[in-house]
N, CA, C and O atoms as CSV, one atom per row, in Angstrom:
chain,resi,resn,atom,element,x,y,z
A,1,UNK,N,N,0.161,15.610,-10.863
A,1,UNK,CA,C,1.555,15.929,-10.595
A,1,UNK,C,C,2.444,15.463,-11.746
A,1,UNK,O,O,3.059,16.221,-12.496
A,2,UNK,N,N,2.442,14.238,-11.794
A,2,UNK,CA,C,2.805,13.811,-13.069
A,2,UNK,C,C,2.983,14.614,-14.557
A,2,UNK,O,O,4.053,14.749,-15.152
A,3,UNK,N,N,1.824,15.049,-14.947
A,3,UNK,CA,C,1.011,16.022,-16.226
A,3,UNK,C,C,2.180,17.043,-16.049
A,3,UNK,O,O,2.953,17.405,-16.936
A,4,UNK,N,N,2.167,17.465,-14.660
A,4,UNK,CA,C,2.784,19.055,-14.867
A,4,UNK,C,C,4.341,19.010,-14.907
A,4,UNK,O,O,5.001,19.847,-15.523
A,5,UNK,N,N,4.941,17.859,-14.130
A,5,UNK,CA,C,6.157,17.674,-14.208
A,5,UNK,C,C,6.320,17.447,-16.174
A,5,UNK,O,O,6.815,18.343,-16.859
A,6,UNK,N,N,5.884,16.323,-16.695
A,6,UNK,CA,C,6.030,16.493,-18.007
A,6,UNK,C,C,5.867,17.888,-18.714
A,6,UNK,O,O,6.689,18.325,-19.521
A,7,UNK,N,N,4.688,18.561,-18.317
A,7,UNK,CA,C,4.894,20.020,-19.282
A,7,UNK,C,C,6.532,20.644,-19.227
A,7,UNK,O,O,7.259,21.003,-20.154
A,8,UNK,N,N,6.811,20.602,-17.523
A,8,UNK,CA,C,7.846,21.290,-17.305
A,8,UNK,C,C,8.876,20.764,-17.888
A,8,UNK,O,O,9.799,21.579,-17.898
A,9,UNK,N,N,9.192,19.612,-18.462
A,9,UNK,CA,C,10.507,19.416,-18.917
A,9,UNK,C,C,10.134,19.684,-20.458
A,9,UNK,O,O,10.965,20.141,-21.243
A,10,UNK,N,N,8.608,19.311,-20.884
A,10,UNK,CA,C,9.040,19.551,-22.751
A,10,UNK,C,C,8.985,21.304,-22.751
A,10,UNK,O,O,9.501,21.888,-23.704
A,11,UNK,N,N,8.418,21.996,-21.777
A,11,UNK,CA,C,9.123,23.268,-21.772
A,11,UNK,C,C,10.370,23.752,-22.094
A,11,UNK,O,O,10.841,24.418,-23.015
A,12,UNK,N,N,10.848,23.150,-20.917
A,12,UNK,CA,C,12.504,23.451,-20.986
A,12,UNK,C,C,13.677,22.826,-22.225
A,12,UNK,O,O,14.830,23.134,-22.529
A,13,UNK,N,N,12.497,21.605,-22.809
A,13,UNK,CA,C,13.700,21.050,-23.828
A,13,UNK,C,C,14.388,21.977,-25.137
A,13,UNK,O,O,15.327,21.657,-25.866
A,14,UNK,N,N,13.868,22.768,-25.144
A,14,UNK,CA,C,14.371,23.946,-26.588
A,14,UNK,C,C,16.027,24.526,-25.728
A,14,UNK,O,O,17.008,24.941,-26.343
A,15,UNK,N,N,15.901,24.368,-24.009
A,15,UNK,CA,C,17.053,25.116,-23.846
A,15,UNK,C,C,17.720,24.230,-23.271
A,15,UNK,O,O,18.777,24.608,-22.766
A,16,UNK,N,N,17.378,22.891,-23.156
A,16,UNK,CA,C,18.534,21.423,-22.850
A,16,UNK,C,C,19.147,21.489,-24.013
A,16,UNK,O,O,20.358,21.279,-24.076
A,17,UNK,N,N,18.390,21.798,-25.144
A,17,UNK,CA,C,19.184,20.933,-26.754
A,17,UNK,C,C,20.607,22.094,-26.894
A,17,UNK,O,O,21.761,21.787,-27.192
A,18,UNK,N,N,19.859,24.004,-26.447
A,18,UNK,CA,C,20.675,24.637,-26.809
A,18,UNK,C,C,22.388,24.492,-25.827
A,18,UNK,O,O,23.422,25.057,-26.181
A,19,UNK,N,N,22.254,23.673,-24.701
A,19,UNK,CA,C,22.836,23.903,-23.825
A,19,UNK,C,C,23.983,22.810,-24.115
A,19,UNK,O,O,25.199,22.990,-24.166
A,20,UNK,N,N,23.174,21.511,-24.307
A,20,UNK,CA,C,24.143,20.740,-25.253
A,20,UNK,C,C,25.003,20.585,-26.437
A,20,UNK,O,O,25.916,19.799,-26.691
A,21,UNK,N,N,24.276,21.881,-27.316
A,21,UNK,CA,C,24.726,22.389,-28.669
A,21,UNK,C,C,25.915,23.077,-28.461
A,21,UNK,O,O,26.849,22.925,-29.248
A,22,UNK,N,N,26.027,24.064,-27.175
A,22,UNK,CA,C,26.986,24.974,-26.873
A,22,UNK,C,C,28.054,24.015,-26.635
A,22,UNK,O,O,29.077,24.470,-27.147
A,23,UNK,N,N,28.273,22.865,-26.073
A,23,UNK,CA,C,29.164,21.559,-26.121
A,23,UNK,C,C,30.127,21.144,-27.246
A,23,UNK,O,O,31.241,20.632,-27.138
A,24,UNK,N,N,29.231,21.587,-28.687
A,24,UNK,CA,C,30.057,20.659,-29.778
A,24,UNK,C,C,30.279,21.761,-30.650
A,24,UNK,O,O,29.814,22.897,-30.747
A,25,UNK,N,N,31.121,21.089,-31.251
A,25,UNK,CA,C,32.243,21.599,-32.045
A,25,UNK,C,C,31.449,22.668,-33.467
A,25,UNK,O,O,31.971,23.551,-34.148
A,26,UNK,N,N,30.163,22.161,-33.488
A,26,UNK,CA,C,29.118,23.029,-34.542
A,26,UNK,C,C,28.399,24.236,-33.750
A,26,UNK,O,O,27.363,24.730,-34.194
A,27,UNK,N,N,29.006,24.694,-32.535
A,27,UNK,CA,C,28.109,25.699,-31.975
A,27,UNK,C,C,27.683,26.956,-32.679
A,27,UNK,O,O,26.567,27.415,-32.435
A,28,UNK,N,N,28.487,27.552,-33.537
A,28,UNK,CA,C,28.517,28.843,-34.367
A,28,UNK,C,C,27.564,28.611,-35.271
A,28,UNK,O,O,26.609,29.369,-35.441
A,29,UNK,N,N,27.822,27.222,-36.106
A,29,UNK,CA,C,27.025,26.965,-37.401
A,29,UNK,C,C,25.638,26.897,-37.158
A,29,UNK,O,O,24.841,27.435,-37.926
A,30,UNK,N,N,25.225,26.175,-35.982
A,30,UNK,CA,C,24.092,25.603,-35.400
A,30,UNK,C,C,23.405,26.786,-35.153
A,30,UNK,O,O,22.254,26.965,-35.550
A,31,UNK,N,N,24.193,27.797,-34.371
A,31,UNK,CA,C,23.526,29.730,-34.253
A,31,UNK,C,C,23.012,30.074,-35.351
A,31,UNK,O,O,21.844,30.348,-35.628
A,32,UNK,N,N,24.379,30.039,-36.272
A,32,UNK,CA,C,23.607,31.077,-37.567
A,32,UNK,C,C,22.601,30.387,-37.825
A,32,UNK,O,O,21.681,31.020,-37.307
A,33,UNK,N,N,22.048,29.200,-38.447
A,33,UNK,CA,C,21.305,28.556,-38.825
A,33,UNK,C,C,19.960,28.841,-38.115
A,33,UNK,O,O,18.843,29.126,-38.547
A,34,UNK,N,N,20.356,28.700,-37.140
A,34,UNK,CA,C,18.835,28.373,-36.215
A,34,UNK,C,C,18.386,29.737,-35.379
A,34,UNK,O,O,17.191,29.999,-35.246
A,35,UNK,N,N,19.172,30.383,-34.957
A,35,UNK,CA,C,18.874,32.087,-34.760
A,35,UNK,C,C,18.699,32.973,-35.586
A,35,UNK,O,O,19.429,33.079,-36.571
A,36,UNK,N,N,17.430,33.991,-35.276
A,36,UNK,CA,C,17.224,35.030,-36.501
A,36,UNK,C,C,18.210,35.442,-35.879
A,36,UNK,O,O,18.539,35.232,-34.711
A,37,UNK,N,N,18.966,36.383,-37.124
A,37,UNK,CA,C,19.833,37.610,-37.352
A,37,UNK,C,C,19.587,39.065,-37.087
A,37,UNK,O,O,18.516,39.626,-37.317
A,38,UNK,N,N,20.547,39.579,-36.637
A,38,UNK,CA,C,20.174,41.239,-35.553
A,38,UNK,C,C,20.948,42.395,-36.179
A,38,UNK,O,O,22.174,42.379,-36.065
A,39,UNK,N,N,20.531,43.098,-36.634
A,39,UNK,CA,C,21.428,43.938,-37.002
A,39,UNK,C,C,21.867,45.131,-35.854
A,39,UNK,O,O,20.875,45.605,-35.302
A,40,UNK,N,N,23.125,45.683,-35.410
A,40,UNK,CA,C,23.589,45.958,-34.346
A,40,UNK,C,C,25.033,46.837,-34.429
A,40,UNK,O,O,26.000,46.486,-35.104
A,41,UNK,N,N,24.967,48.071,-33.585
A,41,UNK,CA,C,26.059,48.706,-33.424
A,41,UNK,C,C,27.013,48.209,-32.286
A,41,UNK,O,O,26.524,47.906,-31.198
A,42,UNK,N,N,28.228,48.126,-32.484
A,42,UNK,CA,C,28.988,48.040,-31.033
A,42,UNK,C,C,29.458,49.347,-30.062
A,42,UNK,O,O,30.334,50.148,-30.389
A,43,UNK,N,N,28.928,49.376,-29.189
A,43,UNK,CA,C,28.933,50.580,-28.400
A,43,UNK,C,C,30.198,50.430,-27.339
A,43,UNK,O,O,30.861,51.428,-27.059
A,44,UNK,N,N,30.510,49.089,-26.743
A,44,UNK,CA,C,31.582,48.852,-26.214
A,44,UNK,C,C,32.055,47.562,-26.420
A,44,UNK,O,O,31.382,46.825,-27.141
A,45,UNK,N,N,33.450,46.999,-25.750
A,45,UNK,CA,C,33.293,45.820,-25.577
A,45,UNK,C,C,34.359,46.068,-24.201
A,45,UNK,O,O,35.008,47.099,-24.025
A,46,UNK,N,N,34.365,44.911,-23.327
A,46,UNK,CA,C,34.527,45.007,-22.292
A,46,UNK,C,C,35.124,43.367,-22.003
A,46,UNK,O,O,34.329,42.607,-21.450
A,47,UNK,N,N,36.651,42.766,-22.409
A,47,UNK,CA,C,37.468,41.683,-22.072
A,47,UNK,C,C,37.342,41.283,-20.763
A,47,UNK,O,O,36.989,40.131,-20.513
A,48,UNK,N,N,37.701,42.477,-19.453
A,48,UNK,CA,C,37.623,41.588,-17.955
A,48,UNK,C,C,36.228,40.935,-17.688
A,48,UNK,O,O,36.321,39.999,-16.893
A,49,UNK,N,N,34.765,41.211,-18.204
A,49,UNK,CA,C,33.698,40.995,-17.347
A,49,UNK,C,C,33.251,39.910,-18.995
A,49,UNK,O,O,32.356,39.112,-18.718
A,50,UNK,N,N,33.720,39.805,-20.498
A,50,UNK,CA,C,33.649,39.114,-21.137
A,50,UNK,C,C,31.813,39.478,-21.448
A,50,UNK,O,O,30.888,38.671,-21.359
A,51,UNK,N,N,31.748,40.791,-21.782
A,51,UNK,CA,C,30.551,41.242,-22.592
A,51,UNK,C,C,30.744,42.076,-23.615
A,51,UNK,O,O,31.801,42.585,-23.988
A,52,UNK,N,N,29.739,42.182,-24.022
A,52,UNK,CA,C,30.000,43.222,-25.826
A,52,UNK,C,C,28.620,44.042,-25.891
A,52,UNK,O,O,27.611,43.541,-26.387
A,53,UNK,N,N,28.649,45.331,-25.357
A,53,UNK,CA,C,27.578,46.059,-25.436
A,53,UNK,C,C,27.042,46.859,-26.901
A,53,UNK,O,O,27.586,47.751,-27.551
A,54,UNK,N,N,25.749,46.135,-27.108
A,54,UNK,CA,C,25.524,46.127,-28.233
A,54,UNK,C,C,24.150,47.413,-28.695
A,54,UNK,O,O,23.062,47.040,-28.256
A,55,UNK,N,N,24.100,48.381,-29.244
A,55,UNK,CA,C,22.830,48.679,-29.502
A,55,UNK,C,C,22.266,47.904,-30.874
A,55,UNK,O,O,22.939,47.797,-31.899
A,56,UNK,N,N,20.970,47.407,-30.715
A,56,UNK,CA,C,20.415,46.579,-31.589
A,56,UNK,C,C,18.495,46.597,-31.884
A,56,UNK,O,O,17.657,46.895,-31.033
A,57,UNK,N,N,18.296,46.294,-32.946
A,57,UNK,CA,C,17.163,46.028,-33.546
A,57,UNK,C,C,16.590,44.945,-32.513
A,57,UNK,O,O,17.077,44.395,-31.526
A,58,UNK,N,N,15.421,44.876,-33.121
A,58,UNK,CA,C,14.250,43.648,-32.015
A,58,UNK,C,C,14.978,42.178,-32.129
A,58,UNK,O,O,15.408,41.754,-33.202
A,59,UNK,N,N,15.035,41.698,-31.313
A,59,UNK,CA,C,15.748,40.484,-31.612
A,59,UNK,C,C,14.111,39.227,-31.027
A,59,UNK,O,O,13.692,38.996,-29.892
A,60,UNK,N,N,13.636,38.723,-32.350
A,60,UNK,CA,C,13.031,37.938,-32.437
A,60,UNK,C,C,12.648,36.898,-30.888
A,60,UNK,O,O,11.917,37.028,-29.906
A,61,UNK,N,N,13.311,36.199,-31.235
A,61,UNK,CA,C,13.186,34.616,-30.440
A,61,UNK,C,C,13.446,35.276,-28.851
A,61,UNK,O,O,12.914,34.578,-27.988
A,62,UNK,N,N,14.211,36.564,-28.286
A,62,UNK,CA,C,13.804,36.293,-27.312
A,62,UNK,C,C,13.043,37.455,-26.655
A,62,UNK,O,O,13.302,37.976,-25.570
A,63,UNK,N,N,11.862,37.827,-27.682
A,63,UNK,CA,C,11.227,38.564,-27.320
A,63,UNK,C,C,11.171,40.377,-26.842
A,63,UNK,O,O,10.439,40.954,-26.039
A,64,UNK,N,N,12.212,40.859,-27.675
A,64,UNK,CA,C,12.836,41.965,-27.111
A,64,UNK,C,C,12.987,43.087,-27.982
A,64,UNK,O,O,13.801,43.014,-28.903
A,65,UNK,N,N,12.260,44.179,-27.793
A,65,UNK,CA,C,12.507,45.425,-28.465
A,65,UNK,C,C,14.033,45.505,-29.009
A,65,UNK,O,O,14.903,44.682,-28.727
A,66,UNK,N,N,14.214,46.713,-29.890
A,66,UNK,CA,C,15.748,47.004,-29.895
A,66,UNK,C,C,16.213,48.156,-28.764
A,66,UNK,O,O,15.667,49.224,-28.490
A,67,UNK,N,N,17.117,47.698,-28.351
A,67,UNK,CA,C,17.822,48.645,-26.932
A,67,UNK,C,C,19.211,48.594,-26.816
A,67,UNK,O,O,19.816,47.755,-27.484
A,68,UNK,N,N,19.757,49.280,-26.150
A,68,UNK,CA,C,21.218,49.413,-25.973
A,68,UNK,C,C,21.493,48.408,-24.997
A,68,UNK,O,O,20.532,48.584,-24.247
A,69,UNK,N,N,22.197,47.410,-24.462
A,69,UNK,CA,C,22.706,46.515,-23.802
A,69,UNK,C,C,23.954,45.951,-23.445
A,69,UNK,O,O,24.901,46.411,-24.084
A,70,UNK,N,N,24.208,45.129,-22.647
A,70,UNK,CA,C,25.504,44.050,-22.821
A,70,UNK,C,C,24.691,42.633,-23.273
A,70,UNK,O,O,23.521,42.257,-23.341
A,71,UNK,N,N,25.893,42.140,-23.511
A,71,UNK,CA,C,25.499,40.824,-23.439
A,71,UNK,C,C,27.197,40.218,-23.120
A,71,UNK,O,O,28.283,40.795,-23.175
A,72,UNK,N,N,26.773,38.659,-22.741
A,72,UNK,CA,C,27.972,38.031,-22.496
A,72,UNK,C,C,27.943,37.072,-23.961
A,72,UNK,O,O,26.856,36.923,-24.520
A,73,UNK,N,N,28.946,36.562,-24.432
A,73,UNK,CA,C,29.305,36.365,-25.328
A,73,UNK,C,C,30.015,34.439,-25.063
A,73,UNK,O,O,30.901,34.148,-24.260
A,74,UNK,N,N,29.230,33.365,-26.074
A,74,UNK,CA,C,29.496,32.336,-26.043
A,74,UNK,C,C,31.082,32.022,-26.024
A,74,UNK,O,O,31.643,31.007,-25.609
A,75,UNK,N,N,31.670,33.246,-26.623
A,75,UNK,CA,C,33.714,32.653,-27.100
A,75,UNK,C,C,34.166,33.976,-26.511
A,75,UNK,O,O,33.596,35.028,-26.801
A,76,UNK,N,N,35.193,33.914,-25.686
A,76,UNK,CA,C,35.808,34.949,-25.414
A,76,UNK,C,C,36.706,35.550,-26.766
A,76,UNK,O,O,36.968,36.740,-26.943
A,77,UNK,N,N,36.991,34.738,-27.410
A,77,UNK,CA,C,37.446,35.077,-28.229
A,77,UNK,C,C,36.556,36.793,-29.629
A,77,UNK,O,O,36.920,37.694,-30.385
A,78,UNK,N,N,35.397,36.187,-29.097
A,78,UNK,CA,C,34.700,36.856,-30.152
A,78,UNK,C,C,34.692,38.073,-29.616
A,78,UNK,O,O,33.874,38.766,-30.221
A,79,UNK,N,N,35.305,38.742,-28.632
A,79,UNK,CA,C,35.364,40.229,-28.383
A,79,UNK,C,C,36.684,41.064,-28.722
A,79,UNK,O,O,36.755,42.293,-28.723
A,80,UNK,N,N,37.748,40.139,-29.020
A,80,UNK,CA,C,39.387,40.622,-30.137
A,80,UNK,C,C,38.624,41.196,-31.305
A,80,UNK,O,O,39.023,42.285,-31.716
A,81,UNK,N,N,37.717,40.706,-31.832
A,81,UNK,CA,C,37.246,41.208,-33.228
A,81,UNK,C,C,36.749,42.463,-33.442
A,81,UNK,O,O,36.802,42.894,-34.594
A,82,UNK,N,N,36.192,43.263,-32.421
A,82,UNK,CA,C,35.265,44.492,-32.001
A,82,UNK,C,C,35.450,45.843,-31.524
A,82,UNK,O,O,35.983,45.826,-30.414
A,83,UNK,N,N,35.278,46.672,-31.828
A,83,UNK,CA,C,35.547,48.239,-31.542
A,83,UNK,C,C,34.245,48.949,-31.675
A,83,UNK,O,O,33.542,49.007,-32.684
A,84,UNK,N,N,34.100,49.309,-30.884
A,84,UNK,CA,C,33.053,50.639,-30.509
A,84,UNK,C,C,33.101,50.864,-32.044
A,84,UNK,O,O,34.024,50.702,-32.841
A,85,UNK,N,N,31.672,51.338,-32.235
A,85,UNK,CA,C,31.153,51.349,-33.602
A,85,UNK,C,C,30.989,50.883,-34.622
A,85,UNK,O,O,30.171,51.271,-35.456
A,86,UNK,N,N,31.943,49.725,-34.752
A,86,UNK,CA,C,31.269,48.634,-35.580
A,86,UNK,C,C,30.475,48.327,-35.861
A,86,UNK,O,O,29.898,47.905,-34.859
A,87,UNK,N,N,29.567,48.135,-37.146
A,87,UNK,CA,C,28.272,47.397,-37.079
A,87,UNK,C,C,28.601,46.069,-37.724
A,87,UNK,O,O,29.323,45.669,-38.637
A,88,UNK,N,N,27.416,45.362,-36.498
A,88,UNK,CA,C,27.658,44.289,-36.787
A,88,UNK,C,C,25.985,43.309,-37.324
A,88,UNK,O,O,24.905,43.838,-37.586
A,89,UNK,N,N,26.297,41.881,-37.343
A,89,UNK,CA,C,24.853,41.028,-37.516
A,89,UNK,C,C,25.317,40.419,-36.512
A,89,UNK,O,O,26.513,40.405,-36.220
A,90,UNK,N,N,23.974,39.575,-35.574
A,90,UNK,CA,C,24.363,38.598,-34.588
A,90,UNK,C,C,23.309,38.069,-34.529
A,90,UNK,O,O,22.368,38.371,-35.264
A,91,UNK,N,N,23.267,36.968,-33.428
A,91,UNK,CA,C,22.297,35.545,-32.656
A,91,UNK,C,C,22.585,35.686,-31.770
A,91,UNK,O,O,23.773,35.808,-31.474
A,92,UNK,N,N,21.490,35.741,-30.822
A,92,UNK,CA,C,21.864,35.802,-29.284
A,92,UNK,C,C,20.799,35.309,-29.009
A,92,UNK,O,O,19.763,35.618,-29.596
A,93,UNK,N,N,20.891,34.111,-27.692
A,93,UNK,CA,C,19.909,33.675,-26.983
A,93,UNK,C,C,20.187,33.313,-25.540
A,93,UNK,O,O,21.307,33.319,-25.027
A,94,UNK,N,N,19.067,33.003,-24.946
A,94,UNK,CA,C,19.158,33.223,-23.214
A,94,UNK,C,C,19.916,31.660,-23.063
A,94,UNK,O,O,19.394,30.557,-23.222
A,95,UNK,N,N,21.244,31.976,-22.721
A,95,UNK,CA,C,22.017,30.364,-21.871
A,95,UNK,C,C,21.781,30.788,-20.718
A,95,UNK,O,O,21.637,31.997,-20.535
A,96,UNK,N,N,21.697,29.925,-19.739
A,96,UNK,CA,C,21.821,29.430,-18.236
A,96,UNK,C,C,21.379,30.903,-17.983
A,96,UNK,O,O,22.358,31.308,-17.356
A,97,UNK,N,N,20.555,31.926,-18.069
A,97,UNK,CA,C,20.057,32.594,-17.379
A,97,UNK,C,C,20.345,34.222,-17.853
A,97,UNK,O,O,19.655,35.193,-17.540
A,98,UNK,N,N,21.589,34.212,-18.712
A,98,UNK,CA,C,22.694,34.996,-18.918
A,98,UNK,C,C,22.189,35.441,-20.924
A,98,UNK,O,O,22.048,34.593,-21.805
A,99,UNK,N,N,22.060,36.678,-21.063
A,99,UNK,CA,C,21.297,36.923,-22.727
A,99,UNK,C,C,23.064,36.705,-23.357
A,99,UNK,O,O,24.000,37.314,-22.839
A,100,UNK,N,N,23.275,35.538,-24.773
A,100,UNK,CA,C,24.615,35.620,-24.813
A,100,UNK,C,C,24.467,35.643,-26.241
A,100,UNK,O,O,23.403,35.234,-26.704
A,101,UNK,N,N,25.548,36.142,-27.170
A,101,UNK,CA,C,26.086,36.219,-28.268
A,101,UNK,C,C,25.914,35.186,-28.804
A,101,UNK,O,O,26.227,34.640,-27.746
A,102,UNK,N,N,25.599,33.906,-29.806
A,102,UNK,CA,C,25.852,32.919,-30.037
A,102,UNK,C,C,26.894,32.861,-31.611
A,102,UNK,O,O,27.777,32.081,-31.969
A,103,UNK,N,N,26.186,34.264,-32.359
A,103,UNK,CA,C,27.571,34.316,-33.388
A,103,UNK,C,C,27.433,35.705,-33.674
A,103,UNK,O,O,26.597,36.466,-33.187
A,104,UNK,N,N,28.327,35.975,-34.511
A,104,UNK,CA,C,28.329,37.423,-34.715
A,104,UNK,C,C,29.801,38.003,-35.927
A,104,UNK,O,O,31.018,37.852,-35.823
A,105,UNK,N,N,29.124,38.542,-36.782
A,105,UNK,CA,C,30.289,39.109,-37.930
A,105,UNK,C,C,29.823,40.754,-38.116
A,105,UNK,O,O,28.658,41.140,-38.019
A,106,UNK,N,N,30.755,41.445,-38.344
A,106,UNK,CA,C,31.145,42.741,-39.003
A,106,UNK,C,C,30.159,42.633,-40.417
A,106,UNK,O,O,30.159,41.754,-41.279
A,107,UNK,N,N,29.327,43.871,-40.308
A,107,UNK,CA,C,28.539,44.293,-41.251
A,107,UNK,C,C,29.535,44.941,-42.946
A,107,UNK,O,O,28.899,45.365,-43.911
């Protein structure tokens, strides 16, 4: 019991650190750095529900073909920047359950 409880938390520690990261004031820098980069059209963006539907290339780390999608987005802020068709680069990884933006600039 013991054994497995330990697997289960050094499992989960890659998404304690990210969860704490989203906390400080380096969250963007800490993305670019540490997330591969996506190259990506903006198909919508959507302020009331605070997502940015993206069509995009395979995005590495979380295992995922390229497909048309939403995602929710770490800064509300980061959806003022965006218009349907934009291309953009981004980092996105799974917070609390939810696939989210972690940074993202205009191609």
């Amino acid at each position: 019991m013991k054994s497995y409880i330990l697997c289960a938390l050094i499992g989960l520690a890659p998404h304690v650190s990210l969860a704490q990261d989203l906390n400080s004031a380096d969250t963007y820098a800490n993305a670019e750095q540490a997330l591969p980069k996506v190259k990506g059209v903006v198909r919508r963006v959507d302020v009331s529900s605070q997502q940015i539907t993206l069509k995009h290339e395979e995005i590495p780390n979380l295992n995922m073909p390229g497909m048309t999608m939403p995602f929710y987005v770490a800064e509300p802020a980061m959806l003022t920047q965006f218009k349907a068709g934009d291309r953009v680069l981004f980092s996105a990884d799974d917070v609390n359950g939810g696939l989210t933006i972690m940074w993202i600039e205009k191609r």
